[in-house]
VEXLO-887537 format. One record per residue (C-alpha): residue in one letter; z, y, x. Coordinates in Angstrom, 3 decimals, decimal comma. Layout:
N
<"A" <Z Y X>> ...
***
This chain:
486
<"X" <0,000 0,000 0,000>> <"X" <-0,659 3,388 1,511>> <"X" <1,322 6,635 1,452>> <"X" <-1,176 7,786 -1,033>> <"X" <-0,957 5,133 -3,468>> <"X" <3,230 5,844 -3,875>> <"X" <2,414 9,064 -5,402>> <"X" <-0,231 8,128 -8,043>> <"X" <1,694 8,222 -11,437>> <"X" <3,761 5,401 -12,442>> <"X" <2,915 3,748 -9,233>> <"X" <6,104 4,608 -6,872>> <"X" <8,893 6,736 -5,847>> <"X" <7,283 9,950 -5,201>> <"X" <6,492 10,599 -8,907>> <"X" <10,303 9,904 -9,504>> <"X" <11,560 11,960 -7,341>> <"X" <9,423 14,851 -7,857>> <"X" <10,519 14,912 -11,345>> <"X" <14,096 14,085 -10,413>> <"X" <13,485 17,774 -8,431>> <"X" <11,824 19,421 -10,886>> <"X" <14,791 18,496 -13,751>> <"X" <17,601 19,528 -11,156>> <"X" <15,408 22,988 -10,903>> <"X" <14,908 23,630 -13,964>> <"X" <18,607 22,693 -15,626>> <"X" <19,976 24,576 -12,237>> <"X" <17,752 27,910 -13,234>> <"X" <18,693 27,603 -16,429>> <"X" <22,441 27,383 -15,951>> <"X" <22,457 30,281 -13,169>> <"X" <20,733 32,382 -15,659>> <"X" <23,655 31,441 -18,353>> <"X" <26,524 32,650 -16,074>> <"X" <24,666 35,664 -14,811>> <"X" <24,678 36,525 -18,936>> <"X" <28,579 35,393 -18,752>> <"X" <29,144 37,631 -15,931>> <"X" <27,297 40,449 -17,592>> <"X" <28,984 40,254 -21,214>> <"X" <32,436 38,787 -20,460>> <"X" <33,331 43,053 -19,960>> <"X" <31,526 44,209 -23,223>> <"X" <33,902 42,634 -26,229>> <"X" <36,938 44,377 -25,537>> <"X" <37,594 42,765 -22,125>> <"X" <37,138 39,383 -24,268>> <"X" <40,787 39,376 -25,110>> <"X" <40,337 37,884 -28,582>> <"X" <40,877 33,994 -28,770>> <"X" <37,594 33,705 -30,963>> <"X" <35,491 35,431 -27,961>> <"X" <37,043 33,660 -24,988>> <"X" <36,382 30,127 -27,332>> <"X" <32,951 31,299 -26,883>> <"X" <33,143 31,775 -22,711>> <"X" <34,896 27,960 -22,486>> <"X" <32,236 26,347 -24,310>> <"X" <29,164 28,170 -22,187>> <"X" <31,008 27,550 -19,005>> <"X" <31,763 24,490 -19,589>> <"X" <28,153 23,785 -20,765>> <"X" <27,210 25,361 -17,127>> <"X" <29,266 23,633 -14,777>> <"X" <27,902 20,219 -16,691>> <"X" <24,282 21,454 -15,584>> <"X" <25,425 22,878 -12,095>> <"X" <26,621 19,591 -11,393>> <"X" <23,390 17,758 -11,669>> <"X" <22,563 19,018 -8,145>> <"X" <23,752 16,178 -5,038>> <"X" <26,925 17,458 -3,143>> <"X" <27,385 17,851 0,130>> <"X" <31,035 16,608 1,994>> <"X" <32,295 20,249 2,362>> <"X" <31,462 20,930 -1,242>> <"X" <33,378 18,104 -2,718>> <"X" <36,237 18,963 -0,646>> <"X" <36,024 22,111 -2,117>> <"X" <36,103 20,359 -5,853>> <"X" <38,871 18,183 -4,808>> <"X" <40,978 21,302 -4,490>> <"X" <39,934 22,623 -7,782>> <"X" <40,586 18,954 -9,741>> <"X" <43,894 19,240 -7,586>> <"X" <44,768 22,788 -9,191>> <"X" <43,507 21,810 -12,886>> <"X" <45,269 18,575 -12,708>> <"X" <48,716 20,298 -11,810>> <"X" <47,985 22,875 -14,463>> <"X" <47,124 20,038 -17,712>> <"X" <50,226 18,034 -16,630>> <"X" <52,824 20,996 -16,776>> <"X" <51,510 22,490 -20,581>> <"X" <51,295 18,851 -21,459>> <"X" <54,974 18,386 -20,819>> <"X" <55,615 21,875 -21,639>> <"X" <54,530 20,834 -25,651>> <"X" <54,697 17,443 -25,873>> <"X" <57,238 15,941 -28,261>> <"X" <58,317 13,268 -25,518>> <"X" <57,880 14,945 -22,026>> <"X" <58,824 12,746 -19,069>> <"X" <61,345 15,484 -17,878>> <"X" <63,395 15,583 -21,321>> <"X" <66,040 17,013 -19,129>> <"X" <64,019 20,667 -19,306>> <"X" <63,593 20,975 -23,004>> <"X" <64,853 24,188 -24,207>> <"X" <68,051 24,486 -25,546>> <"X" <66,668 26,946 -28,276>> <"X" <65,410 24,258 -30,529>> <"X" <69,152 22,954 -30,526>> <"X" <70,143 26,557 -31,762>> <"X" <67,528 26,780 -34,464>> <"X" <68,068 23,481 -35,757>> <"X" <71,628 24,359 -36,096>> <"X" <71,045 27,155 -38,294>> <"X" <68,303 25,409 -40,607>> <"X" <70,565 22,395 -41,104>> <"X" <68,200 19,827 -40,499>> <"X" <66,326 18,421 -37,099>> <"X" <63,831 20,192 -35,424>> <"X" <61,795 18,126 -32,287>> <"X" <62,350 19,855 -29,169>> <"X" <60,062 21,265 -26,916>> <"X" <60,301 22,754 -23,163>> <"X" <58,140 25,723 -24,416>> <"X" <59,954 28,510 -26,786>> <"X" <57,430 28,705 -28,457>> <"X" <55,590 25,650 -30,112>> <"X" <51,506 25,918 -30,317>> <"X" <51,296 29,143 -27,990>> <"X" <50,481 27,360 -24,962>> <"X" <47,230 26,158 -26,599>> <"X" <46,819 29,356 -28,257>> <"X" <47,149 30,925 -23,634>> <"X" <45,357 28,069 -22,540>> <"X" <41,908 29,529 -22,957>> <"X" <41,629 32,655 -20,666>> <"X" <42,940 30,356 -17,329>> <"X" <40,468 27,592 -18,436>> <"X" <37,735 29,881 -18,432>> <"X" <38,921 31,855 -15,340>> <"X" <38,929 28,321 -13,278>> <"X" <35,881 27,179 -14,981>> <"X" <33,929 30,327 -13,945>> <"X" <34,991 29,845 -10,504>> <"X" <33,768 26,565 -10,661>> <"X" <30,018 27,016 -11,972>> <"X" <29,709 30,162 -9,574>> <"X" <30,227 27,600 -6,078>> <"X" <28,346 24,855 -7,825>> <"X" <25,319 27,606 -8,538>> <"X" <26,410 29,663 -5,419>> <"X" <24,994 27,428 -3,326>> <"X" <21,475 28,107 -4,214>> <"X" <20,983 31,446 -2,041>> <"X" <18,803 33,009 -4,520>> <"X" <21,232 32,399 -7,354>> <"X" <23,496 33,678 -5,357>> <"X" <21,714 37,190 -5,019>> <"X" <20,982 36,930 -8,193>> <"X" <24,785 36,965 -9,339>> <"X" <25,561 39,535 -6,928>> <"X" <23,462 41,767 -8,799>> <"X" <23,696 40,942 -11,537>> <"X" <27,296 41,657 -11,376>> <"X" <26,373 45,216 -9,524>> <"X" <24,559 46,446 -12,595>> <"X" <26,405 45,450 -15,407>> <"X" <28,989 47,205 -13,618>> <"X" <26,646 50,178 -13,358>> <"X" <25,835 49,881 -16,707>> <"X" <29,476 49,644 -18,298>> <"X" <30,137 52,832 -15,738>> <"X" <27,521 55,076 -17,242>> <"X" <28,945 54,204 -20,467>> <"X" <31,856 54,724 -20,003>> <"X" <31,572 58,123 -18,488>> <"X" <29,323 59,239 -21,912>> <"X" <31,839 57,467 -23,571>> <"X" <34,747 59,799 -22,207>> <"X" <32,653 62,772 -22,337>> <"X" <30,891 62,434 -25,974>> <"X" <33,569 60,054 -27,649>> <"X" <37,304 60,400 -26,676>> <"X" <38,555 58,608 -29,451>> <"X" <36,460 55,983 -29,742>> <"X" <36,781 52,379 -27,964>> <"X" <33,036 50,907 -28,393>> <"X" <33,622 50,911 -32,327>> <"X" <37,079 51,317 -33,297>> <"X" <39,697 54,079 -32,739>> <"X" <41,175 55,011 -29,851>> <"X" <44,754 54,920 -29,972>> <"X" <46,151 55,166 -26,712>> <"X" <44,439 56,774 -23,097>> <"X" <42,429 59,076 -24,571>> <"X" <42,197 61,309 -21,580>> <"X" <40,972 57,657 -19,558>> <"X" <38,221 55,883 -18,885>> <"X" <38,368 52,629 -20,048>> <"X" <35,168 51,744 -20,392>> <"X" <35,211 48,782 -22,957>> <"X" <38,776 47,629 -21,686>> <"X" <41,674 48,757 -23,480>> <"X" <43,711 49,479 -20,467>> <"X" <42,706 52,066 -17,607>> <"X" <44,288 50,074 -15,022>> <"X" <41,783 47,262 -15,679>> <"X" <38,869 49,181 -15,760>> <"X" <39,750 50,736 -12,678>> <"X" <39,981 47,540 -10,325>> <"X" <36,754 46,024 -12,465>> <"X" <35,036 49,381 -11,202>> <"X" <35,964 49,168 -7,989>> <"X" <35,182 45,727 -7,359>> <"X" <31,682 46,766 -8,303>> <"X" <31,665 49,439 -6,468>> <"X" <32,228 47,498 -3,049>> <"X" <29,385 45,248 -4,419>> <"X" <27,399 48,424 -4,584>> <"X" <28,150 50,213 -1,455>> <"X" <27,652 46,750 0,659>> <"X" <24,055 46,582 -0,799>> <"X" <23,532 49,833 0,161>> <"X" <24,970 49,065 3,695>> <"X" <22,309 46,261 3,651>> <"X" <19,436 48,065 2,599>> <"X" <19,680 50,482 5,284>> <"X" <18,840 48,013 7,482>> <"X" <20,688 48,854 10,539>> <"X" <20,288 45,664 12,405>> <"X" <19,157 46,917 15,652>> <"X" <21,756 49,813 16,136>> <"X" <24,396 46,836 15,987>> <"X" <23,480 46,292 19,774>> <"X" <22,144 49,809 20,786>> <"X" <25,369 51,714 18,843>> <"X" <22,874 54,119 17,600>> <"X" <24,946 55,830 14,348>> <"X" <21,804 58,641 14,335>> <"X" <19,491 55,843 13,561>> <"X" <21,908 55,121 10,566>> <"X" <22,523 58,511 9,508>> <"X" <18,299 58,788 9,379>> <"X" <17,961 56,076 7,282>> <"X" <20,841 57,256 4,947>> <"X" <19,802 61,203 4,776>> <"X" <16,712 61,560 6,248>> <"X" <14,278 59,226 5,587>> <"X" <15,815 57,097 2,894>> <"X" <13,909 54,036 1,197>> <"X" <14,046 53,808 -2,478>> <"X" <16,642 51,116 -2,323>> <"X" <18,666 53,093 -0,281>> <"X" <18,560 56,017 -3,050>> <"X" <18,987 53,728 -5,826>> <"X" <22,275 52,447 -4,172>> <"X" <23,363 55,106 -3,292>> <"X" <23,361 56,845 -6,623>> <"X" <24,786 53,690 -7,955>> <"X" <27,769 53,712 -5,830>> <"X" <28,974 56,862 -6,540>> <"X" <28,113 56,727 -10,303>> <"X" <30,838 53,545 -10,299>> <"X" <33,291 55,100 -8,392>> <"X" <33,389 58,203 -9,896>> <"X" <34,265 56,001 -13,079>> <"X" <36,729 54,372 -11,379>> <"X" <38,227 57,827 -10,552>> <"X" <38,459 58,779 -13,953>> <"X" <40,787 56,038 -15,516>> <"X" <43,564 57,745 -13,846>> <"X" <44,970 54,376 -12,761>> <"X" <47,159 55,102 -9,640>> <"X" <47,481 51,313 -8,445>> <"X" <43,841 50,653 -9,306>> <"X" <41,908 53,521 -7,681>> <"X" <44,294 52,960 -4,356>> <"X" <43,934 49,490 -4,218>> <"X" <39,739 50,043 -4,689>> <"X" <39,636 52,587 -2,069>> <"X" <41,474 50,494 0,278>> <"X" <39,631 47,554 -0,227>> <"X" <36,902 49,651 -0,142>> <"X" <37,401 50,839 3,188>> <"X" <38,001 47,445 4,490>> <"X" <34,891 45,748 3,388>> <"X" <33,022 48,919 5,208>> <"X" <34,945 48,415 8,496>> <"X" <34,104 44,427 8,283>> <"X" <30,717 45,131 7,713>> <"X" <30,722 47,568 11,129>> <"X" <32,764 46,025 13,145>> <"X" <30,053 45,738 15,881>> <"X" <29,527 49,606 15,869>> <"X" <32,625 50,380 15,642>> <"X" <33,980 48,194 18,309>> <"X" <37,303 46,958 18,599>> <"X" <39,347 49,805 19,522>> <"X" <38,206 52,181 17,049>> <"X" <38,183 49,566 14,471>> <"X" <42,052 49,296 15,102>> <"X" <43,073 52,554 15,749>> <"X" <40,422 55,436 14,528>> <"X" <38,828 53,696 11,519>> <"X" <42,469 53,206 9,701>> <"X" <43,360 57,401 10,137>> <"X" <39,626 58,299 9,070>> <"X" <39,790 55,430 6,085>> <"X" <43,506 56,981 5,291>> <"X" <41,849 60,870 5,176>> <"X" <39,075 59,440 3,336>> <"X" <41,613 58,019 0,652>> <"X" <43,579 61,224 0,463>> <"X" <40,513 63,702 -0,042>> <"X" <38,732 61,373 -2,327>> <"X" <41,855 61,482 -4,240>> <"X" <42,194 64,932 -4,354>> <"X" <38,544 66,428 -4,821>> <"X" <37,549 63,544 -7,904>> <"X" <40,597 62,307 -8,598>> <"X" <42,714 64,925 -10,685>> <"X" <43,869 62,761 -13,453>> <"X" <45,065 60,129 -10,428>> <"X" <46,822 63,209 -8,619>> <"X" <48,263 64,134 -11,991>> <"X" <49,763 60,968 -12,402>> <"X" <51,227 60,999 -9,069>> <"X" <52,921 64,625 -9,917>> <"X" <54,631 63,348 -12,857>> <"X" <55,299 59,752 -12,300>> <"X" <55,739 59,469 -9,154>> <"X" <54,091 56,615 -6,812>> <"X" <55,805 53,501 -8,947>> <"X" <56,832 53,023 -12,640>> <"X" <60,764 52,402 -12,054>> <"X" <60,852 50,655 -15,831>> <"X" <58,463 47,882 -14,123>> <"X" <60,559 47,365 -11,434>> <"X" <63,522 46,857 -13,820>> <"X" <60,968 43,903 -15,886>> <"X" <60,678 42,455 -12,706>> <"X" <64,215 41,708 -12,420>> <"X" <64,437 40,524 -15,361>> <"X" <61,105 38,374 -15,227>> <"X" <63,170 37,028 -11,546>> <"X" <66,194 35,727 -14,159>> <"X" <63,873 33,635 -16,730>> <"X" <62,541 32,031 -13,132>> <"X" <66,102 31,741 -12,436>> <"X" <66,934 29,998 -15,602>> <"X" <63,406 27,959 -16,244>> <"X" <62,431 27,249 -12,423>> <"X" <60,561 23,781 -12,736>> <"X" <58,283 23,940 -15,723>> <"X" <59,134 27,253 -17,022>> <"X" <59,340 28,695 -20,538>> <"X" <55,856 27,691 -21,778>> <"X" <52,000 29,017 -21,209>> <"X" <51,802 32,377 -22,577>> <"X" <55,425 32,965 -23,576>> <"X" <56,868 35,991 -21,622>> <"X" <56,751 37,812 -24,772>> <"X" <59,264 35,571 -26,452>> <"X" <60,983 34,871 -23,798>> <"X" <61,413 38,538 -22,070>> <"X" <63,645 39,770 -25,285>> <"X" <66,654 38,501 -23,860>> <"X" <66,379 39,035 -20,364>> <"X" <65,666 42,651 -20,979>> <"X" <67,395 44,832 -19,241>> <"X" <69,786 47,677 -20,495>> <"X" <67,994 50,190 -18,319>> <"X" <64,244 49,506 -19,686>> <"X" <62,998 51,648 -21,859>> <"X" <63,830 50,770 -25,799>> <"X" <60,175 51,813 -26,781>> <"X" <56,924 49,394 -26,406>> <"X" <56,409 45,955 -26,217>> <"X" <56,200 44,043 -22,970>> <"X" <53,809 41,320 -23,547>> <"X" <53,074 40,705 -20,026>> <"X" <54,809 40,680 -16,834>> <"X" <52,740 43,692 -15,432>> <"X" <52,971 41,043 -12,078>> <"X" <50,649 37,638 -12,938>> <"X" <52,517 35,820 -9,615>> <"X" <55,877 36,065 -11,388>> <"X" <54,343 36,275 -15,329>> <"X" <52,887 32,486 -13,688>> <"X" <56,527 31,270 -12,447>> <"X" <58,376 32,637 -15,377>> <"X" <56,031 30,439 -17,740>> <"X" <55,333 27,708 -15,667>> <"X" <57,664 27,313 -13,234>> <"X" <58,069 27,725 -8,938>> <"X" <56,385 24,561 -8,195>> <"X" <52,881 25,573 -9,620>> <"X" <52,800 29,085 -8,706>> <"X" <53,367 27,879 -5,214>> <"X" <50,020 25,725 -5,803>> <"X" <48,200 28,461 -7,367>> <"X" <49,370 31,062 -4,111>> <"X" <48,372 28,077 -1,607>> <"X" <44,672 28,369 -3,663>> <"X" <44,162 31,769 -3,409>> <"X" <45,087 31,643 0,390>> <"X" <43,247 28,676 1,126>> <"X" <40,209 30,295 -0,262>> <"X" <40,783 34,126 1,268>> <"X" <40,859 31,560 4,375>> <"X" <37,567 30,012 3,683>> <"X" <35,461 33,128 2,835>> <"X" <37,598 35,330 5,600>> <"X" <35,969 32,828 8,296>> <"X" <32,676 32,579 6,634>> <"X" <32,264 36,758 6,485>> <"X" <33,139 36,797 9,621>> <"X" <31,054 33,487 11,175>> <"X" <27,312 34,072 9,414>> <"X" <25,027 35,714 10,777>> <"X" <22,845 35,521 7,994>> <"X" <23,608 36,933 4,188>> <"X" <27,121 37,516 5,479>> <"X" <27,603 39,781 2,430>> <"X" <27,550 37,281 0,111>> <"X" <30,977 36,015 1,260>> <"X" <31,467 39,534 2,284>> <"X" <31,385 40,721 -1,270>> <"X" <33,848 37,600 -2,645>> <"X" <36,283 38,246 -0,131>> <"X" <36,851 42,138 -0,539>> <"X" <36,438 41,350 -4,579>> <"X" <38,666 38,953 -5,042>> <"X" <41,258 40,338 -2,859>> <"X" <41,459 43,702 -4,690>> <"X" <41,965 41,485 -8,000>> <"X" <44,555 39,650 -6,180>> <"X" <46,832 42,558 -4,865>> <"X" <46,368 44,610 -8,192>> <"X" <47,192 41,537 -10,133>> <"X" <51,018 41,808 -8,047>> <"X" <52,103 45,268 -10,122>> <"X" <49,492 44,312 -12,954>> <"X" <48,264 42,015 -15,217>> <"X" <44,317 42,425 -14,333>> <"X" <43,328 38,760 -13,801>> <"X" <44,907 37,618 -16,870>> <"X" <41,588 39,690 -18,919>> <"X" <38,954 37,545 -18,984>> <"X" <36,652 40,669 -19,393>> <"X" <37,702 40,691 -15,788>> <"X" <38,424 37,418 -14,633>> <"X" <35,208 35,835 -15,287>> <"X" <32,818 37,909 -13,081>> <"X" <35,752 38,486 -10,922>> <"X" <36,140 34,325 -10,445>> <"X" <32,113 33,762 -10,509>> <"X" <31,528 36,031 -7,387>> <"X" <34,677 34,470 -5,616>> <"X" <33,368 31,033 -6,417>> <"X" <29,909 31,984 -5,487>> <"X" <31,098 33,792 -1,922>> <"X" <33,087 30,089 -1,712>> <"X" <29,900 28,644 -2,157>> <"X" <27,955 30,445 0,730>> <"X" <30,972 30,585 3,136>> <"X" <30,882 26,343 3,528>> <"X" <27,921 24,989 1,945>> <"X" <25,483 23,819 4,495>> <"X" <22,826 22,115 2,052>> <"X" <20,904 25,406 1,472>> <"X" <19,374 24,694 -1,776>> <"X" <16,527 27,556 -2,006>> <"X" <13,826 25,587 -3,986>> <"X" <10,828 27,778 -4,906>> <"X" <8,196 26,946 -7,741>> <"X" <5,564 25,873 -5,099>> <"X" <8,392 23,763 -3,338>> <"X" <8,864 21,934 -6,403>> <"X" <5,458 21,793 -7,764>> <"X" <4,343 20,156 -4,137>> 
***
C-alpha cells in the first residue's frame, strides 16, 4: 500500500485523523468564541449578581470547558488540572458536609438548630451551616469563577485564542468605560435601567459598587497600556537603550495602533478615576506601574528599576491622583486613608473564625452569621452582607483549612505566570497581562469584596487562566484553516 493510498477516503488513517483535526478545530473555535462573549457580557447585567444570570454563566461555562477539553493534553497541562480537581474537590466536600443531614464530622453541627428546636417544641435536623439551603443558593458565583478559569487555560493554549481573549477583554472594557463616563455625565441617577440609589456622584459603570468598577477598570487598563507598549514596537532599543527611538514612535511618528491604544488607555483610566474608589484607583495605579516596569526592565536596567523607577512610579501616583482624581482626593480629605468601621468587621469576622475554624458557618452565610459578632463600635446603620475582605469572608464560612488551600492556589499560580512573564521571550504579555490582572484582583479583594462579583470574576479568572495557559503549555496549538484543510 503506498502513502497515497492511506489518504483516499475510507481507505486509512489519514482521512480519520484529518477529521479528528478538523472536529477539535472547529468545537475549539467555537468554544473560544463562547467565553470571549462570557468575558464580554459577564460586566453588563448588573455585575451578574442575580442567581438567575450567574445560572446562565455555569451552564455556558460548563458547556465550554466540555468542548475545550476535546483538545489532547500535554503533562504540564494536566498537572495544572490536577491542581484545579484538587481545589474543587476540597471545595464540594466541605458544603457537602456543611448541609448534609448526616455529615461525617457531626461534632461541628451548629448548636443553633438545638436553640431553635427548643423554642418550636419539636425536632429540627441539624446542620453545620446557619443557614439551611444558602450554600446552594452561594454556590454559583465560585463555580463559575473556577470554571472560567478553567476554560480560559484549556482555550489559552491556542495562541490566537489567546489574543483573541486579551482583546476581547480590552474592549469590552473600553466599551463599558465610555459608557459609563456618558452614563455619569448624561444620567446620574440611572444604573443601566433602574434608579440610582446610592453613588450618584460615581462611576459605576454597570456595577453597583464604585469600588468594583474601579479595579475592573484598571485591570483593563493594564491590558490596554501593555498593548500599547507592544505596538510600539521597541524591540531593538531593548539592546541599544535608545528611549528617543521610543519617545518617536509614541509622539512623533505614531502608527495607528499606537493612537488607537493610546486613546484607549486613557479613556479607561480616566473612568477608573472617576468612581472615587480610594483602594481601587491605588491598587490600579500600582499595579499599573508594576506591569510597566516588568515590561522595561531591560531599559531600565537593574539599578534604576530598584531605586529610580519606584520614586518616579510613587510621583506618578500622587499627581495622577491629584490632577484627575478629585473625587479620590476628596475621599481621602474626609475619610481618611482607611474606613475604621471595616477594621472593627474584621475583628469581628476574626471571632466567627475563632468559633467555626474547621468547616465554618456555611457558604454564603456571613450575613447571618455577622449579627452577633458585631461589634459595639460599628456603625448601627447598613447591612454588612459581606466581609469587605474575601480571605477572611472564605475562613469565616468555610473554615482555616480551605482558605489555606485556596491562598496556596493563588500563590502557586502568581508563581507560575511570575516565571513565565519573566522566562518568554515571545508573547510575554500574555502572561504579562494575567499576572498584573489577577494580582490587582487579589490585593483589592483583602479590604474588598471584588472577586466575589462575577461581573468581575469571570473575565478576571478567564485572563488568569489563559496567562496560566501560555506561561507552561508547550504544545502550541495555533492551527490555521489551511493547516487543517491540508
Amino acid at each position: 500500500m503506498t502513502p497515497d493510498s492511506r489518504r483516499r477516503p475510507g481507505s486509512g488513517k489519514g482521512v480519520i485523523g484529518s477529521s479528528k483535526i478538523k472536529i477539535a478545530y472547529r468545537t475549539d473555535a467555537i468554544a473560544t468564541w463562547c467565553l470571549c462573549a462570557a468575558v464580554a457580557l459577564a460586566p453588563l447585567p448588573f455585575g451578574s449578581t442575580d442567581l438567575k444570570v450567574i445560572a446562565v454563566w455555569v451552564l455556558l461555562l460548563s458547556a465550554i470547558a466540555v468542548l475545550a477539553s476535546l483538545q489532547p493534553l500535554a503533562s504540564r497541562d494536566v498537572v495544572v488540572l490536577a491542581g484545579f480537581a484538587i481545589v474543587a474537590a476540597s471545595w464540594g466536600f466541605v458544603v457537602a458536609e456543611q448541609i448534609g443531614r448526616a455529615p461525617l464530622l457531626a461534632e461541628l453541627i451548629n448548636p443553633i438548630w438545638q436553640q431553635t428546636s427548643a423554642i418550636v417544641g419539636h425536632g429540627i435536623d441539624g446542620f453545620i451551616t446557619v443557614a439551611r439551603d444558602q450554600p446552594y443558593l452561594s454556590a454559583g458565583s465560585e463555580i463559575a469563577c473556577v470554571s472560567s478559569m478553567v476554560c480560559g487555560f484549556l482555550l489559552g493554549r491556542n495562541r490566537n485564542a489567546a489574543y483573541l481573549l486579551l482583546l476581547t477583554f480590552a474592549g469590552s472594557g473600553l466599551a463599558y468605560a465610555i459608557y459609563g463616563i456618558l452614563a455619569f455625565i448624561l444620567w446620574p441617577d440611572q444604573l443601566l435601567w433602574q434608579a440610582k440609589f446610592s453613588y450618584r456622584n460615581s462611576l459605576v459603570g454597570t456595577f453597583f459598587n464604585p469600588n468594583v468598577a474601579a479595579v475592573y477598570l484598571g485591570a483593563c487598563t493594564i491590558v490596554w497600556l501593555l498593548i500599547l507598549a507592544k505596538t510600539l514596537r521597541v524591540a531593538s532599543a531593548r539592546h541599544s537603550r535608545r528611549w528617543r527611538d521610543f519617545a518617536d514612535a509614541l509622539f512623533s511618528h505614531p502608527s495607528r495602533g499606537t493612537i488607537i491604544c493610546f486613546a484607549a488607555a486613557f479613556i479607561v483610566m480616566s473612568a477608573m478615576l472617576m468612581t472615587g474608589s480610594r483602594a481601587g484607583s491605588v491598587f490600579s495605579l500600582l499595579t499599573l506601574s508594576g506591569s510597566a516596569a516588568t515590561y522595561y526592565r531591560r531599559e531600565l536596567g537593574t539599578r534604576r528599576l530598584l531605586l529610580a523607577f519606584p520614586i518616579a512610579a510613587v510621583c506618578g501616583i500622587v499627581l495622577a491622583l491629584q490632577i484627575f482624581g478629585g473625587r479620590i482626593d476628596q475621599r481621602f480629605g474626609s475619610e481618611g486613608l482607611f474606613d475604621p468601621g471595616r477594621w472593627n468587621a474584621y475583628l469581628s469576622a476574626f471571632e466567627i473564625i475563632g468559633d467555626h475554624p474547621w468547616l465554618g458557618t456555611g457558604l454564603g452565610t456571613f450575613r447571618w452569621a455577622f449579627p452577633r459578632y458585631r461589634s459595639a463600635t460599628v456603625s448601627i446603620s447598613g447591612i454588612w452582607e459581606q466581609a469587605h475582605s474575601t480571605p477572611l469572608e472564605i475562613a469565616s464560612e468555610m473554615g482555616i483549612p480551605f482558605t489555606a488551600l485556596v491562598i496556596l492556589a493563588w500563590l502557586a499560580i502568581f508563581f507560575v505566570l511570575g516565571r513565565g512573564m519573566l522566562t518568554r521571550k515571545r508573547d510575554a504579555v500574555l502572561p504579562m497581562a494575567a499576572f498584573w490582572t489577577g494580582l490587582l484582583a487579589v490585593f483589592h479583594s483583602q479590604i474588598d469584596f471584588s472577586l466575589q462579583v462575577p461581573g468581575f470574576s469571570i473575565p478576571i479568572c478567564a485572563i488568569v487562566g489563559m496567562g496560566l495557559a501560555q506561561a507552561v503549555s508547550t504544545r502550541g496549538l495555533n492551527l490555521t484553516t489551511k493547516q487543517v484543510a491540508s
